[in-house]
C-alpha positions as CSV (number, residue, x, y, z in Angstrom):
1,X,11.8,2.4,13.7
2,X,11.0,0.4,17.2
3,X,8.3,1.1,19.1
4,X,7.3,0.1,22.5
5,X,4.6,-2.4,22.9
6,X,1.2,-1.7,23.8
7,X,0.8,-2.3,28.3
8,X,-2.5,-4.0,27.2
9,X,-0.8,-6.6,25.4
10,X,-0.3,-8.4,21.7
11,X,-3.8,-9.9,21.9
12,X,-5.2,-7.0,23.8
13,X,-7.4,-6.6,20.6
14,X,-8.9,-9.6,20.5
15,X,-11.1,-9.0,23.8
16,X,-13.0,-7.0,21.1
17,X,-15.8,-9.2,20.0
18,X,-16.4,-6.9,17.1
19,X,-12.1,-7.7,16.2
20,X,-12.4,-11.1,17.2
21,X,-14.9,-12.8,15.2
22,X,-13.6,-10.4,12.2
23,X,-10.3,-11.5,12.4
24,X,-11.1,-15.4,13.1
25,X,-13.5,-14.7,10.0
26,X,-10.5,-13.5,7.6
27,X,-8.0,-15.6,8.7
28,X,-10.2,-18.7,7.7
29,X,-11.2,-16.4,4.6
30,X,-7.6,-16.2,3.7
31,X,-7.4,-20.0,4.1
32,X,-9.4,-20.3,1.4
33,X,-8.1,-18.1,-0.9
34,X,-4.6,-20.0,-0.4
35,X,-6.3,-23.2,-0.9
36,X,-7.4,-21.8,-4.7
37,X,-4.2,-20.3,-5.6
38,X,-2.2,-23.3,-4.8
39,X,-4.5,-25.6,-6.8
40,X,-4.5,-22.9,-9.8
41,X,-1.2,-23.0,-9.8
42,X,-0.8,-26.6,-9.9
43,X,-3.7,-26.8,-12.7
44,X,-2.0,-24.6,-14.7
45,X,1.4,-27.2,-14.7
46,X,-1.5,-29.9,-15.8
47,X,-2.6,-27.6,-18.3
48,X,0.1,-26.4,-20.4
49,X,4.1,-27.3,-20.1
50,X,4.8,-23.8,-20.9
51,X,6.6,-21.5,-18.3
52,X,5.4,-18.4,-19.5
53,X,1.7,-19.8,-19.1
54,X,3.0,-20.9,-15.5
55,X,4.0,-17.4,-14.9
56,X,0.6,-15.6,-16.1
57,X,-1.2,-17.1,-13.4
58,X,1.3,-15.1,-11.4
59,X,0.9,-12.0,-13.2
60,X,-3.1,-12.4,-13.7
61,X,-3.1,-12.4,-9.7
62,X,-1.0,-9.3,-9.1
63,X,-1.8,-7.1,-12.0
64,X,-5.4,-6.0,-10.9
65,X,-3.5,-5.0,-7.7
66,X,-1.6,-3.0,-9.4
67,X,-4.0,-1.5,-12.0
68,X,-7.0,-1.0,-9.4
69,X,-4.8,0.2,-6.1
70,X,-5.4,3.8,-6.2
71,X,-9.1,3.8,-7.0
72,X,-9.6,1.2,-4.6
73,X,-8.5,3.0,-2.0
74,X,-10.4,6.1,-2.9
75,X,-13.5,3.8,-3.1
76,X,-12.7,2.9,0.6
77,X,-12.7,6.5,2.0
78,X,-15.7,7.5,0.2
79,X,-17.9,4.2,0.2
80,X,-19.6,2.6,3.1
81,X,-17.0,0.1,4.2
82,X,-19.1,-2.7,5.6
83,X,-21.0,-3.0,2.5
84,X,-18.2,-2.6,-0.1
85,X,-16.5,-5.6,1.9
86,X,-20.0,-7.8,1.5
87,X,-19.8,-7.0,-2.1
88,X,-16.2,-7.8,-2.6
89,X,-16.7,-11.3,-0.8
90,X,-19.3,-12.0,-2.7
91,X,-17.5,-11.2,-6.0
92,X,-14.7,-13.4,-5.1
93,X,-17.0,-16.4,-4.3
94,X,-18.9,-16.0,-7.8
95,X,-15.1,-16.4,-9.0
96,X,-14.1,-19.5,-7.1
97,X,-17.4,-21.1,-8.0
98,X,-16.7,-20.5,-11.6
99,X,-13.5,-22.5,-10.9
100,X,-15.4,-24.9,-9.0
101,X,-17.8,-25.9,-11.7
102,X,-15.2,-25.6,-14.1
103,X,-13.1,-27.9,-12.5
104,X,-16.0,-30.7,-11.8
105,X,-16.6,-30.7,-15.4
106,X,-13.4,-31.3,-16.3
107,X,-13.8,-27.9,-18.7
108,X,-11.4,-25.7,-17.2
109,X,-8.5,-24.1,-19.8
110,X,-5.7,-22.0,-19.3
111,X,-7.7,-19.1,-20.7
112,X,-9.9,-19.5,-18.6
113,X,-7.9,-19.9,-15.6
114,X,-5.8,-16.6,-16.2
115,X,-9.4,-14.8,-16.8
116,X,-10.7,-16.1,-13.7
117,X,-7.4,-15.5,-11.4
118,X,-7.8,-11.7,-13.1
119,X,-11.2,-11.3,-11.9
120,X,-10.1,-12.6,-8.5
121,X,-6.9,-10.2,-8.4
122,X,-9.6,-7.6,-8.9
123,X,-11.4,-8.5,-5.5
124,X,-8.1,-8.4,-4.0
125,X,-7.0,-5.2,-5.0
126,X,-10.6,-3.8,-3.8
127,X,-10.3,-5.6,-0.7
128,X,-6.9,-5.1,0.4
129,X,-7.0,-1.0,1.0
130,X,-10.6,-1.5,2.4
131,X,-9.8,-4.0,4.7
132,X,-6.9,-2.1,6.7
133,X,-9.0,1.0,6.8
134,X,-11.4,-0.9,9.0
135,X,-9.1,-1.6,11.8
136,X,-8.9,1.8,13.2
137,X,-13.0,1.3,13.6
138,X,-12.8,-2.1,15.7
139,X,-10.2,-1.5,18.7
140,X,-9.9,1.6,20.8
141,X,-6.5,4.1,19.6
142,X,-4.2,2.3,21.9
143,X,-5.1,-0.9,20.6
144,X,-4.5,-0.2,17.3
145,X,-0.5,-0.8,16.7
146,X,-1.3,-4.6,17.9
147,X,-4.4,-5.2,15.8
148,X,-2.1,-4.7,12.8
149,X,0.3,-7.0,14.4
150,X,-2.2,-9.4,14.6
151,X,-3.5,-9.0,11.2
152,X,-0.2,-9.9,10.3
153,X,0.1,-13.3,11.8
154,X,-3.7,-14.1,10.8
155,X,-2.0,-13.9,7.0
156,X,0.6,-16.0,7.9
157,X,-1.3,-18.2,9.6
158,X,-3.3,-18.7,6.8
159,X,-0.1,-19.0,4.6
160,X,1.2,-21.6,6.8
161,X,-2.1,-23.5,6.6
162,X,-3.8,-23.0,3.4
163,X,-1.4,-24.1,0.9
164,X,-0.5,-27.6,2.9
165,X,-4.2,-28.0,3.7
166,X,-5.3,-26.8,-0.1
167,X,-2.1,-28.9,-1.8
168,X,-3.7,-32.4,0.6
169,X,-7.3,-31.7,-1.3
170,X,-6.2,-31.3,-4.8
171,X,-4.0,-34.7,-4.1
172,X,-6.7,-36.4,-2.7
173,X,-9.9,-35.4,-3.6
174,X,-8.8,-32.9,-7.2
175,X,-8.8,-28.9,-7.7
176,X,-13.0,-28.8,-7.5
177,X,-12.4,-29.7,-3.6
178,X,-10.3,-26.9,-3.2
179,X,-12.5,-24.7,-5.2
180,X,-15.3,-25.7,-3.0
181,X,-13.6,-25.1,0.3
182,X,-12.6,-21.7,-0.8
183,X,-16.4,-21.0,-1.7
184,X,-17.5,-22.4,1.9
185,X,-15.0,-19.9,3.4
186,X,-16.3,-16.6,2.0
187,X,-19.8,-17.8,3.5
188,X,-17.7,-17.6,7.1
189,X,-16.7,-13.8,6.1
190,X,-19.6,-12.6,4.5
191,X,-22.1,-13.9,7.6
192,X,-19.6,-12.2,9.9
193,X,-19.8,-8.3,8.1
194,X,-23.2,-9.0,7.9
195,X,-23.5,-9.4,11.8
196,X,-21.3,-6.2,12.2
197,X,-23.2,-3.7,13.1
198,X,-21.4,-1.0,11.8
199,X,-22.2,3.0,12.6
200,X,-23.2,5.4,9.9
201,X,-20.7,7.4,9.0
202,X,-20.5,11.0,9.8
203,X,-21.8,13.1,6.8
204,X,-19.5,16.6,6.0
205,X,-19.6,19.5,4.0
206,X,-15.9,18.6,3.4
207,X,-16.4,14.9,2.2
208,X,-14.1,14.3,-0.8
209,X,-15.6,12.8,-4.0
210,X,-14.1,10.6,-6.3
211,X,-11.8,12.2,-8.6
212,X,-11.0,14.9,-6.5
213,X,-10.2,12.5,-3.5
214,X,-8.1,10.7,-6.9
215,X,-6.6,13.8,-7.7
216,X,-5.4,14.7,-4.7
217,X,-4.0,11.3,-3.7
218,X,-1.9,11.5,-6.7
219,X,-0.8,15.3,-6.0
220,X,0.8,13.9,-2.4
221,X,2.4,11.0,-4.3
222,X,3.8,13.5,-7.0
223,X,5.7,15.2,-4.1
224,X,6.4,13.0,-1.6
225,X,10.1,12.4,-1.4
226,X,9.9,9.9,1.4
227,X,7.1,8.1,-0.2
228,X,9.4,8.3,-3.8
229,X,12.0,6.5,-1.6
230,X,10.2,3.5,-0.1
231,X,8.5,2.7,-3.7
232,X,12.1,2.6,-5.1
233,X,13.4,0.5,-2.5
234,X,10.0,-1.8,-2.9
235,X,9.9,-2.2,-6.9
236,X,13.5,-3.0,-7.5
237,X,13.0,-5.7,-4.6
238,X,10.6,-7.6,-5.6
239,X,11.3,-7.3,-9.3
240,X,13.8,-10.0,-8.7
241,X,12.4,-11.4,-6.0
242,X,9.1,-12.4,-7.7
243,X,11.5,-14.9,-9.5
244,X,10.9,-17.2,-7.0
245,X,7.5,-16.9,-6.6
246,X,7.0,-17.2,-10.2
247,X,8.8,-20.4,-11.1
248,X,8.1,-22.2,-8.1
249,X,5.2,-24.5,-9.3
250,X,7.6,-25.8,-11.7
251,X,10.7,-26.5,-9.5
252,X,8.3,-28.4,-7.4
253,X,6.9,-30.1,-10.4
254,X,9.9,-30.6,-12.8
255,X,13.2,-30.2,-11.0
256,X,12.0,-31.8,-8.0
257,X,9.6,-34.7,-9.0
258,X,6.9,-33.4,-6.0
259,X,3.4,-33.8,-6.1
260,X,0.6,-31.4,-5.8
261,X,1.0,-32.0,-2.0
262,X,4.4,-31.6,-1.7
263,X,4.0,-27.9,-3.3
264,X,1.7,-27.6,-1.0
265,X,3.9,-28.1,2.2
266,X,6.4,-26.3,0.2
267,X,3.8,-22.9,0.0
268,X,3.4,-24.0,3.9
269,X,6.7,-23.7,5.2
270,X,6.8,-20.4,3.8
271,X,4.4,-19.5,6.1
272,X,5.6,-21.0,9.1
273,X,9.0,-19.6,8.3
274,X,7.1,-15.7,7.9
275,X,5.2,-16.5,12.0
276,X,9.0,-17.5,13.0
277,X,10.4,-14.0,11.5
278,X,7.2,-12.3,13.1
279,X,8.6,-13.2,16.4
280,X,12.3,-12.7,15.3
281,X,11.8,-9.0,14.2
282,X,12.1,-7.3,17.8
283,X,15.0,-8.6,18.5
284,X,16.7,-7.9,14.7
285,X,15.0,-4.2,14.6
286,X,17.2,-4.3,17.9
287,X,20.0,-4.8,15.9
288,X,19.7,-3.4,12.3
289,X,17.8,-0.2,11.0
290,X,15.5,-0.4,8.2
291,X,17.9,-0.6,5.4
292,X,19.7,-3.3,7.2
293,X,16.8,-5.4,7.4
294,X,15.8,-4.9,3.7
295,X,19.3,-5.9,2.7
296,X,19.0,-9.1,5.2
297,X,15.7,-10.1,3.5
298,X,17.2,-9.7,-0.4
299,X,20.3,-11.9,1.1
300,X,18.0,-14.6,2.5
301,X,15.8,-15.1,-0.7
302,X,18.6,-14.9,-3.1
303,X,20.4,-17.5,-0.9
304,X,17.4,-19.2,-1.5
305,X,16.6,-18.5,-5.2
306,X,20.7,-20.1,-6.0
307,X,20.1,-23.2,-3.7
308,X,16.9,-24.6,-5.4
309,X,18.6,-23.9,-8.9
310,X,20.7,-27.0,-8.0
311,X,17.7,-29.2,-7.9
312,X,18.5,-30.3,-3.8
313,X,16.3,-32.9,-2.1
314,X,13.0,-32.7,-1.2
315,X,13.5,-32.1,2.2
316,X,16.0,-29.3,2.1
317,X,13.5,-27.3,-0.5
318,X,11.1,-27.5,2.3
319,X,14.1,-26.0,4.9
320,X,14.7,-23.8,2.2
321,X,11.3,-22.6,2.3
322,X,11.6,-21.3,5.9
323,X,14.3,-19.5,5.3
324,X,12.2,-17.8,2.1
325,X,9.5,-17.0,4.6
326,X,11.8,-15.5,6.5
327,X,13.0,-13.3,4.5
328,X,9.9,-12.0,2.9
329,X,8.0,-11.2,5.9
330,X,11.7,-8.9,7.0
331,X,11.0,-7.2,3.8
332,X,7.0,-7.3,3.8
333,X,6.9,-5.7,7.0
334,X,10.2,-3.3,6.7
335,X,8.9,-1.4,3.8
336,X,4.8,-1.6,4.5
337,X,6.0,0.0,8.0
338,X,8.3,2.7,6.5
339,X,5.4,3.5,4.2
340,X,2.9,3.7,7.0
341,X,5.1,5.7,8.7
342,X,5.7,8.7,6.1
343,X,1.8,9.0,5.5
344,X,0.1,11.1,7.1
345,X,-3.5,9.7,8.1
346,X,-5.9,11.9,5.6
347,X,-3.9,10.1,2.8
348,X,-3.0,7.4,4.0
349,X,-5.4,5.0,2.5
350,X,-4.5,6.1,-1.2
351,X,-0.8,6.6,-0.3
352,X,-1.0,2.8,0.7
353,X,-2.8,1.8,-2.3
354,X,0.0,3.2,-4.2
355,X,2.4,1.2,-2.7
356,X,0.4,-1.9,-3.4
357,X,0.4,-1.0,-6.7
358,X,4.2,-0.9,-6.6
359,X,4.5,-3.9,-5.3
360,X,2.1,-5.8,-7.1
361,X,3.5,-4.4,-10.4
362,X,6.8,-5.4,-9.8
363,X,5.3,-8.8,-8.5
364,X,3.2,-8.5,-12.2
365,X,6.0,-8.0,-14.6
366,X,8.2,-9.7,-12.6
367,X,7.0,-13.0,-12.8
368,X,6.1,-12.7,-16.8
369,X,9.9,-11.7,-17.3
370,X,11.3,-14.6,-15.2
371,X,8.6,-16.9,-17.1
372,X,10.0,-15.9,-20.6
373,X,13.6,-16.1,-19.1
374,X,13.1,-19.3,-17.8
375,X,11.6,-20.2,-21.1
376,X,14.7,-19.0,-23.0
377,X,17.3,-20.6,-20.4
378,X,15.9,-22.8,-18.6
379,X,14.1,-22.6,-14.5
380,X,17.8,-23.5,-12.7
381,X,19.3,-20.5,-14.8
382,X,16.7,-18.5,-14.3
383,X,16.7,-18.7,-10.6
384,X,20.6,-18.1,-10.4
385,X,19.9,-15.3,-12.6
386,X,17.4,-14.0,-10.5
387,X,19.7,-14.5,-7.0
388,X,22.8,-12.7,-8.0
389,X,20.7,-10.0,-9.6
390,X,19.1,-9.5,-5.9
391,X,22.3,-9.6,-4.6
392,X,23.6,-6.6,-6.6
393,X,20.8,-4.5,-6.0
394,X,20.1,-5.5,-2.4
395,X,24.0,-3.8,-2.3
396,X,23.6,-0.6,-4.5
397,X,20.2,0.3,-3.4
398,X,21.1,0.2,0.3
399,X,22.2,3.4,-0.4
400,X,19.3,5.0,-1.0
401,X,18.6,5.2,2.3
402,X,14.8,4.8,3.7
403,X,13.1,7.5,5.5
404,X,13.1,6.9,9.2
405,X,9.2,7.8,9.5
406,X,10.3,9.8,12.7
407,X,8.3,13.0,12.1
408,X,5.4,14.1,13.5
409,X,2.1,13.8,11.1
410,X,-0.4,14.7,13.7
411,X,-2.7,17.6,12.0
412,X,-1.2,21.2,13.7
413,X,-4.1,23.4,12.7
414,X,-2.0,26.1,13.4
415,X,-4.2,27.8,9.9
416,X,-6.3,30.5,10.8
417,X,-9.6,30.1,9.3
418,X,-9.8,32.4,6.5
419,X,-11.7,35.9,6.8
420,X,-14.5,36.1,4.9
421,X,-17.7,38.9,4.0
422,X,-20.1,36.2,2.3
423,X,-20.4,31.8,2.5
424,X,-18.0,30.6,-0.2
425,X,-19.5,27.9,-2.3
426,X,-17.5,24.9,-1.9
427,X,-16.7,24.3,-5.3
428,X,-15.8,27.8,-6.1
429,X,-12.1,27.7,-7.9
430,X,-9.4,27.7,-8.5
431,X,-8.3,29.6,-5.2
432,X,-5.0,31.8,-5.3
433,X,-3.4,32.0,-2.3
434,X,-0.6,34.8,-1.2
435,X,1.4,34.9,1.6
436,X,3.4,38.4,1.9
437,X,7.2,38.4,3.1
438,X,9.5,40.8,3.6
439,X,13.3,39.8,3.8
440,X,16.4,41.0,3.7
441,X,18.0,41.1,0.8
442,X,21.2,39.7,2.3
443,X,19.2,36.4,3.3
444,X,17.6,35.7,0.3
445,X,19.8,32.9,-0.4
446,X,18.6,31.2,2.8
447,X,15.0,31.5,2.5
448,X,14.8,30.1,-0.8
449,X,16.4,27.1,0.3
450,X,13.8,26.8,3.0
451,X,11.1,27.8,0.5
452,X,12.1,24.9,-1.6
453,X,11.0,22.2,1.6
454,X,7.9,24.4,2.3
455,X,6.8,24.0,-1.9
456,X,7.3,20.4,-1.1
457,X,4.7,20.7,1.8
458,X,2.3,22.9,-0.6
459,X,1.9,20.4,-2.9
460,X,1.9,17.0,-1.0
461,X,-1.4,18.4,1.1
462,X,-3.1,20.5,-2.0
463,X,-1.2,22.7,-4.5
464,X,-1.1,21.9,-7.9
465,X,1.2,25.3,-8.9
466,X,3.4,27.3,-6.2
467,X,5.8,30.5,-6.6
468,X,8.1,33.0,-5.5
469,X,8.0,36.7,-6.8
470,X,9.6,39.5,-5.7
471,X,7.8,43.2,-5.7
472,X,10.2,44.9,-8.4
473,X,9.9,48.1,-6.4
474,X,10.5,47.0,-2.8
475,X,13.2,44.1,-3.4
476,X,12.3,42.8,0.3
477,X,8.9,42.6,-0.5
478,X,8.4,38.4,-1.2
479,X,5.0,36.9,-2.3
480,X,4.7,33.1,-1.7
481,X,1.5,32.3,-4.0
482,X,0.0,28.7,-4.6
483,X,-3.3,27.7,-6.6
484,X,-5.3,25.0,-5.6
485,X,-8.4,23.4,-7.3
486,X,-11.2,24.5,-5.3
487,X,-12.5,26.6,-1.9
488,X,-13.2,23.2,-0.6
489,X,-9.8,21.8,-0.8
490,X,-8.3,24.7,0.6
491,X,-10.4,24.3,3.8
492,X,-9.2,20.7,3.7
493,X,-6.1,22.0,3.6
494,X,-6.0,23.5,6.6
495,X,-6.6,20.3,8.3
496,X,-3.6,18.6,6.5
497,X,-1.2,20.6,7.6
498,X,0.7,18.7,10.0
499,X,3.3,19.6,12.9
500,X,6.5,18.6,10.9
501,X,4.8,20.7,7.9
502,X,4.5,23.7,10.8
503,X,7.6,22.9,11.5
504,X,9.0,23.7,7.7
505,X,6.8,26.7,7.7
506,X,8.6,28.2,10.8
507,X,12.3,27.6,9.0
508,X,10.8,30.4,6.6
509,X,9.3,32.4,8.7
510,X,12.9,33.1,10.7
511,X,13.5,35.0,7.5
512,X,10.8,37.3,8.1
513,X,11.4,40.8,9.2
514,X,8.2,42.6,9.9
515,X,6.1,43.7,12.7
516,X,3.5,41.0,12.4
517,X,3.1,37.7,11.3
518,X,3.0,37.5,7.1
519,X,0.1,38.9,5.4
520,X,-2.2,36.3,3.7
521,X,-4.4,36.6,0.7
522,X,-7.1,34.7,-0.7
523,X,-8.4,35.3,-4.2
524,X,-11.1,33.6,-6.1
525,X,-11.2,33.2,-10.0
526,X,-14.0,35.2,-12.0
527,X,-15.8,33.8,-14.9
528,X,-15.6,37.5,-17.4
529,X,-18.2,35.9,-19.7
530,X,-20.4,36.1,-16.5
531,X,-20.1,40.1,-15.6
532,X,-23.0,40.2,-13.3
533,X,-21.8,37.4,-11.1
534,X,-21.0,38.3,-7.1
535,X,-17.8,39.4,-6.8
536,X,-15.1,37.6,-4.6
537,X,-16.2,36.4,-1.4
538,X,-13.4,35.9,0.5
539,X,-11.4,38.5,2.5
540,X,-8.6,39.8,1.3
541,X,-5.8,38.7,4.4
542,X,-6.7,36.8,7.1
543,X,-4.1,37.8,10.3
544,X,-2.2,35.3,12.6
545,X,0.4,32.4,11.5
546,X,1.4,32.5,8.0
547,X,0.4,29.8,5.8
């Protein structure tokens, strides 16, 4: 889905000194972290022959991502941000300096490399959920749709440069140089949060906690349909895409004859060509929708994936290699958009982290698979393998069609607030909650099927059981009843409801026949080996817009 630019402009957000010197800070952060993974990768080919070992340095990067994703981005929501970040960076340069001492010595082994790539996979997957949570804090609201943007291109950037510039080192100076250049960069990011001076945050009686902010994170997931969609569309992708990014140390080693540099302008290209389709999307999201452009980007790379199985000059791998980049940024930034734009903002942190997860575990198993197929049949095979398989599925799964991310996910707080004779304790629970229908017997039929959209809703902002029942005296008599875990995370989910959810709601509710609006009831559970507790605090209906 196209949206208008911002009338402040694409770099609007960098008159923000606080954005500025954050983003300058990352993008030379990034730098360095392309500058190690290019010379790990190229180690690894010194090290060991094998393409399976080749591969684990691929899937020791990208598994963490996909183990960690969800609690990293509950840590984000519930953790001071700023500091997390300080403690990430400085995780990640304790890693590079192990690689860096390692290297001088002339000590470092493949175990050792795959242990220490794992560690650093575990900064990323910390960082990455952290990191875009932070934007919203550094540009004012209207800002905000180009300070992703620019994120973006600070990545690719960094992709364009940090390969060539990290492949240049390890050919001239050896892998510690890189190491050391990547240590030198977190010093860049780490003095930059530190001079962020970033506000408390606001303390609430509402504040999730860990595992319930876990819990409920994977509740939304769980009944998300949209969300189901995009991870569909994103696994089977780069499942066979990751081919590529798996076995490309070794068709820049072996099939090619190229040095450590000439992977490195390899790696390079692929991030000029990803700035080029930066600037290209307007005009193609002009042209094709968001399945179109998903099917463009699995054409590209697969076109890609069969020409370097022929072994071609060194010179068309590198044009090659722009059109890769092009095609993964399409991709990148179709389905991390379409995911964005189903998610409503209370979840959006964890929904995102799911979808890294997704992707990283297809990147993960991908790139061991491809290893042990190349292995087996050899790296050309493997990468024609690898193309016509991306071919297939870029066909049959465009149509599964992707959510258009159209609806409205603003909060409606169109929830009365619950009637009450005494303060609920927080963490009271489980909570049933009724709401009371009467319908005609002759539209049953219909408001089921609307009920089935508005169980959907239930669950995705709170629910973890929802019903029907009909009184078996008074057939037009219909109870809508849902449990959720606690008093607290009912009150939260009044706020969750959003305008496309009131929307759902009010397809129901043209079912109803009575004078008022629905009755709604709120129970609270009893403990009977505890007879002398308080009774039930809350209400029993609270009047106005049905649940």
């Amino acid at each position: 889905m196209s949206t208008p630019p911002s009338s402040s402009g694409s770099f609007a957000p960098l008159r923000q000194p606080i954005f500025a010197v954050l983003w300058a800070a990352t993008v030379l952060g990034n730098i360095g972290s392309f500058m190690r993974d290019v010379a790990s990768a190229w180690m690894v080919t010194e090290l060991s022959a094998s393409p399976t070992a080749v591969a684990l340095i691929q899937t020791a990067a990208t598994l963490p991502i996909f183990l960690l994703a969800i609690p990293a981005g509950v840590l984000s929501d519930i953790l001071d941000r700023r500091r997390f970040l300080i403690g990430i960076q400085v995780l990640l340069a304790l890693v590079s300096g192990g690689l860096l001492v390692l290297a001088h010595t002339q000590t470092l082994t493949v175990e050792y490399l795959v242990a220490l790539t794992f560690l650093g996979g575990v900064g990323a997957a910390l960082m990455g959920p952290t990191w875009q949570s932070i934007v919203p804090e550094l540009v004012p609201r209207q800002d905000l749709k180009n300070a992703v943007a620019l994120n973006s291109l600070g990545i690719n950037i960094a992709r364009a440069l940090g390969p060539a510039v990290g492949g240049l080192l390890l050919a001239s100076f050896g892998a510690a140089a890189a190491y050391g250049a990547d240590v030198l960069s977190y010093v860049f990011v780490i003095a930059a949060l530190l001079w962020w001076k970033r506000p408390p945050a606001v303390d609430s009686a509402l504040s999730e906690q860990f595992f319930g902010a876990f819990r409920a994170g994977l509740r939304y997931a769980r009944a998300s349909r949209e969300l189901h969609v995009v991870l569909l569309r994103a696994a089977v992708f780069f499942l066979f895409a990751s081919a590529v990014w798996a076995l490309l140390p070794l068709v820049a080693r072996q099939m090619l004859q190229g040095t450590a540099g000439f992977y490195g302008v390899m790696l390079g290209a692929v991030g000029a060509g990803a700035i080029g389709g930066a600037l290209l999307l307007p005009r193609l999201r002009q042209r094709l929708d968001a399945d179109g452009l998903v099917l463009l980007a699995a054409l590209l790379a697969a076109a890609v994936m069969a020409a370097l199985s022929f072994a071609p000059p060194q010179w068309v791998a590198v044009l090659l290699m722009l059109v890769l980049g092009l095609g993964w940024i399409i991709a990148l930034t179709t389905l991390n958009g379409v995911a964005q734009a189903v998610l409503p903002n209370w979840v959006r942190g964890r929904g995102l982290a799911i979808y890294l997860m997704v992707f990283n575990g297809a990147m993960a198993a991908g790139s061991l698979a491809w290893g042990l197929a190349a292995q087996q049949i050899g790296v050309p095979m493997a990468l024609l393998v690898g193309a016509v398989g991306l071919v297939v599925i870029g066909f049959v799964f465009h149509r599964v069609k992707l959510p258009t991310g159209e609806a409205d996910l603003q909060p409606a707080n169109h929830w009365p607030e619950p009637m009450l004779t005494a303060p609920v304790a927080h963490d009271r629970g489980p909570v049933v909650v009724q709401v009371e229908y009467r319908v005609r017997r002759a539209d049953r039929p219909g408001f089921l099927r609307a009920m089935q959209a508005v169980e959907r809703e239930r669950r995705r902002d709170g629910a973890y059981a929802w019903g029907v029942a009909e009184h078996t005296g008074e057939p037009e008599r219909v109870i809508e009843w849902f449990m959720v875990e606690s008093w607290a995370e009912h009150l939260r989910q009044h706020h969750r409801v959003s305008k496309a959810d009131a929307d759902l709601q009010a397809q129901a509710l043209r079912f109803h026949i009575g004078p008022e609006q629905p009755v709604v009831h709120h129970f609270l559970a009893l403990d009977p080996r505890q007879p002398d507790a308080a009774p039930a605090d809350a209400d029993a209906a609270a009047h106005g817009h049905a649940h």
